[in-house]
N, C-alpha and C positions, 0 to 999 in steps of 0.2 A: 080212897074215894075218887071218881072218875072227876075231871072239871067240867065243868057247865061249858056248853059252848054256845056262841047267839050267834045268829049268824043274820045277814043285814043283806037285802036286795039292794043293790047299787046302780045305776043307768052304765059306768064305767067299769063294772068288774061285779065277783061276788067278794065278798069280805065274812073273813070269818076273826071273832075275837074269841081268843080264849086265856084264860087269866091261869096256869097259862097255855100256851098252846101244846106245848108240847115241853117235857122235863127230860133235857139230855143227861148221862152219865158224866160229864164234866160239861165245866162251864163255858161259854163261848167267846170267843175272842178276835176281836177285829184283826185284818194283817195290816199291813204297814201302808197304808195308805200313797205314802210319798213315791213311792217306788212303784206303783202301778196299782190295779184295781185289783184286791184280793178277796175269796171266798174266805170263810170262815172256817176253824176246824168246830165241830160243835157235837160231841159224842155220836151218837146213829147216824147224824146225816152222813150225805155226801163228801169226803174230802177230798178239796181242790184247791190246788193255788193254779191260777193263769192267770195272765193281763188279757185287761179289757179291749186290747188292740191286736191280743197276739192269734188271735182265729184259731185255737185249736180243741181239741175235743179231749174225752177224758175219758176212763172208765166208764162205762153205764150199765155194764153187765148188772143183768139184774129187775132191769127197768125194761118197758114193753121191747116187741120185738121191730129193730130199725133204729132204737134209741140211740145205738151204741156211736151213728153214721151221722146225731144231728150235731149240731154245738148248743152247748147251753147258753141262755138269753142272758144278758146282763143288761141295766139299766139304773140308772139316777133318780130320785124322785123323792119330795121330802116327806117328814109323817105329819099329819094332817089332826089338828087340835081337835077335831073331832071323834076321831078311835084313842084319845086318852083319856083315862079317871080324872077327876079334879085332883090338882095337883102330883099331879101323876110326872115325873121326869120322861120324856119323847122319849130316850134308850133304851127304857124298858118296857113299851109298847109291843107285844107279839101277836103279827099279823097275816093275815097270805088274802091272796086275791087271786081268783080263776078270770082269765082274761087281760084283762088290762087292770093298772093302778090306777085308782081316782084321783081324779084334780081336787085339790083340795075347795072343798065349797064355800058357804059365810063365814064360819068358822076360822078361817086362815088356816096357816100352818101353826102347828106347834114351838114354844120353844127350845132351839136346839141344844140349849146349855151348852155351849162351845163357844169361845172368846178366841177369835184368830189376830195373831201379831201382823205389826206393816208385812208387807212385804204378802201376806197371804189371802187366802180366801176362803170363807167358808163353801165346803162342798157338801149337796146333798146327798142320804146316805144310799147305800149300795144294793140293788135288789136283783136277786138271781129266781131264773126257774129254769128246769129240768125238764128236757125229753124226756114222755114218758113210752112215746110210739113213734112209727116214721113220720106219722099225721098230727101227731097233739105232744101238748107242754106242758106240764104240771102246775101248780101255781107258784103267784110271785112269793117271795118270802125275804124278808130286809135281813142283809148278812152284817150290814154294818152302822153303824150310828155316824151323824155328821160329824166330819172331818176336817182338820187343815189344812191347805196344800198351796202350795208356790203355783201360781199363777205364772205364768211363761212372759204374760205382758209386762210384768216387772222388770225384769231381765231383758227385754228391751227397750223399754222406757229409760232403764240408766243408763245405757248403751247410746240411745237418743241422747241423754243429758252430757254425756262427755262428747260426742260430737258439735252439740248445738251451736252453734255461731253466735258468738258473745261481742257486741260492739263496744271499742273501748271505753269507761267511765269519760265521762265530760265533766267539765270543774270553773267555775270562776274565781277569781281574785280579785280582792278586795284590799286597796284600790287596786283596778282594773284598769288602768292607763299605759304600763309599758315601764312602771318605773317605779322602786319604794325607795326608803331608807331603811338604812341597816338598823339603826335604834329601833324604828317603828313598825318594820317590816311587813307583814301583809296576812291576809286569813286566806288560806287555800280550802274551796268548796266546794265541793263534790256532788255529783246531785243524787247519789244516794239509792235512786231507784230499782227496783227488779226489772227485770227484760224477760219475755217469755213469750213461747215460739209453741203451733201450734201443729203436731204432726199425727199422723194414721199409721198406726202397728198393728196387724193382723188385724183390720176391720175396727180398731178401737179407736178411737180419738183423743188422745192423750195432750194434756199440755204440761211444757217445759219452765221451769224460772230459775234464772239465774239472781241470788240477791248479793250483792255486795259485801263484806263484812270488815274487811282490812284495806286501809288506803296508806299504802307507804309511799312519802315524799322525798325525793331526792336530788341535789344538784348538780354540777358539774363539778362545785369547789368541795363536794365530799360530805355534804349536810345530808343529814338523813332524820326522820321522823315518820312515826308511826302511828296514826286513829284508827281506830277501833269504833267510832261513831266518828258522824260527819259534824266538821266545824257548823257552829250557827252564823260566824259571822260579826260584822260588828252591833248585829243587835243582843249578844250574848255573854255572858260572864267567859268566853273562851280567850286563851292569850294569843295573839298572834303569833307566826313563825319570827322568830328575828335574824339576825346574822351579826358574826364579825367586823368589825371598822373597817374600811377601806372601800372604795369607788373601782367599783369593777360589774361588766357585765356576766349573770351566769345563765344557764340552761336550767329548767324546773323539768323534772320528770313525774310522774304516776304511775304507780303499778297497783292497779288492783286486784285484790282477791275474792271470789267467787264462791258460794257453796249451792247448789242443787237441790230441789225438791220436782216431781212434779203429781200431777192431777189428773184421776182416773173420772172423775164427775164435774166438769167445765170449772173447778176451782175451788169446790164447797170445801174440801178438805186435802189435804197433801202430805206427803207421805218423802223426808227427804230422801236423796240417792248422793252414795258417797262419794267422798275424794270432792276436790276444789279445781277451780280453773280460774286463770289469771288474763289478765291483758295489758298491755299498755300504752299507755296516753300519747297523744303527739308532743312535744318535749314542747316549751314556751321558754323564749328569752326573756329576760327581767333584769333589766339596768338597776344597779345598785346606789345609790349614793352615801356618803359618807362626808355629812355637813361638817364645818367647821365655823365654829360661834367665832363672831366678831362684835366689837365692841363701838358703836357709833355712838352721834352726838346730835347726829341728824334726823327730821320726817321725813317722810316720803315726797313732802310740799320742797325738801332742798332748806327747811329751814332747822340751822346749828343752834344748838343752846350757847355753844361756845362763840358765837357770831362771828363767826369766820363763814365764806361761802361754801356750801359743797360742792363733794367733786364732778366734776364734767365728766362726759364722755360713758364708756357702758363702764357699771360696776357687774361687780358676781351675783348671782342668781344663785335659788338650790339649785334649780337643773342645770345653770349654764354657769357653774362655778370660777370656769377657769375667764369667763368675760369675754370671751370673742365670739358674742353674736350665733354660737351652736349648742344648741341645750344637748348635752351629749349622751342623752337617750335615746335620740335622732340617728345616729351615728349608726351605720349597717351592719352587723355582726362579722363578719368580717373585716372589719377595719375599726373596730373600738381598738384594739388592744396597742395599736401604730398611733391611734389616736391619742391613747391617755399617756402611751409615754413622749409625744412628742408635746403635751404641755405640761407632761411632770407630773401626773397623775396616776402613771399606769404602775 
């Protein structure tokens, strides 16, 4: 039994539907999309494999006379929810158009049943027509159904990302004065934030972000620790850094680590890009101290429980322990170390 054909006046082409259009001797199958734009093998028709960039012509013998001298037309264009049955899968739509392919009307397009991972894109599917004379072209006819395929802007977008200019993490301390104790030590703070740069890849506008994920802390006396989230600070159940006994000044380092994403549509969604990038911090000196408890009798007013007078003249301080009038946080990094051992400190 012959199939039914209908055929449909269109402003953009003619459209024929036929359920189906034509029944090949084997079944038809898309080529390899990744690799360039492939014809289909599909029983009687035409078989051709070319790329869609490679300009060359094929066999035509057969077809009118000049056929043989044209190239065959390739083209993109999705299938249109209106040439499918209810429920009908867009793949199995068989269709052809004399002229041009319609834009799809109210209706939108169909769905493509095709879910593409990061990194790709859905592509619409594939439509070839045949010289059939040196003057005219046969119609369109869909060789292949939507595809996935790597997007080239990917591939520089990550290329962007491991370039990007990363400013190093900034951080405060807490206290923030120049100086702790070693019992009580200090909260190192981070600010945590993404940085993200905004650049043009082949006409696309892509944005970059770099987020922070690892803050390794370091000193000059060999102390080392590692967050993985940023301290809160003293308003937080977090413990502060401590240290070893002993009055000495060290250098505080930062290094942080960095992982990549970025954004094909001004931010709505983001797609990471591998490998990490690092920077590190301008290094901060931090006088240490290392109290030592004494045992008085005295206030502050100079009055003894034991009524004896107190003592005259400068007593010890935390920060100016040793009594002579120099809190020795003050003292310029270069010359702490001459300093704490010429009062017996260093």
């Amino acid at each position: 039994m012959s199939p039914v054909v209908v055929a449909l006046g269109l402003a953009a082409g003619s459209l024929l539907i036929s359920q189906p259009l034509a029944r090949a001797s084997a079944p038809c199958n898309d080529g390899d999309a990744s690799s360039g734009l492939f014809a289909m093998t599909c029983g009687d028709r035409l078989e051709a494999e070319l790329r869609e960039d490679s300009g060359q012509t094929v066999d035509q013998s057969g077809f009118g006379e000049g056929a043989e001298h044209r190239e065959v037309r390739w083209e993109r264009a999705p299938i249109c929810a209106a040439w499918t049955m209810s429920g009908e899968y867009a793949a199995g739509v068989s269709v052809e158009f004399h002229g041009t392919i319609p834009v799809c009307g109210g209706a939108g397009e169909a769905t493509p049943g095709v879910e593409c991972t990061d990194g790709q894109v859905l592509q619409d599917p594939l439509w070839r027509s045949d010289p059939v004379s040196d003057t005219a072209y046969g119609p369109w006819r869909r060789v292949s159904n939507y595809t996935c395929t790597t997007d080239p802007i990917h591939a520089l977008a990550i290329e962007a990302w491991q370039s990007m200019t990363i400013a190093p993490e900034g951080y405060v301390l807490q206290p923030d004065n120049g100086w702790a104790t070693t019992h009580q030590g200090f909260y190192a703070i981070p600010n945590g934030e993404p940085q993200t740069a905004t650049v043009t890849l082949a006409g696309t506008t892509v944005t970059l972000r770099a987020t922070p994920t690892t803050w390794h802390w370091s000193s000059t006396d060999g102390d080392e620790y590692v967050h993985t989230t940023p301290s809160g600070g003293y308003e937080s159940d977090d413990d502060p850094i401590t240290f070893m006994p002993g009055e000495r000044r060290i250098g505080w380092n930062l290094t942080t680590t960095w992982e990549g994403a970025y954004s094909l549509n001004g931010g709505d969604t983001w797609i990471d890009a591998p490998g990490t990038a690092t920077t590190t911090s301008e290094q901060r000196s931090v006088h240490l101290y290392s109290p030592t408890p004494r045992l008085v009798d005295c206030d502050l007013g100079g009055n003894c429980a034991s009524g004896q007078k107190a003592p005259t003249g400068a007593v010890p301080t935390l920060t100016d322990p040793d009594a002579d009038g120099t809190d020795n946080y003050t003292v310029p990094d270069d010359d702490i170390n001459t300093y704490l051992d010429k009062v017996g400190r260093g």
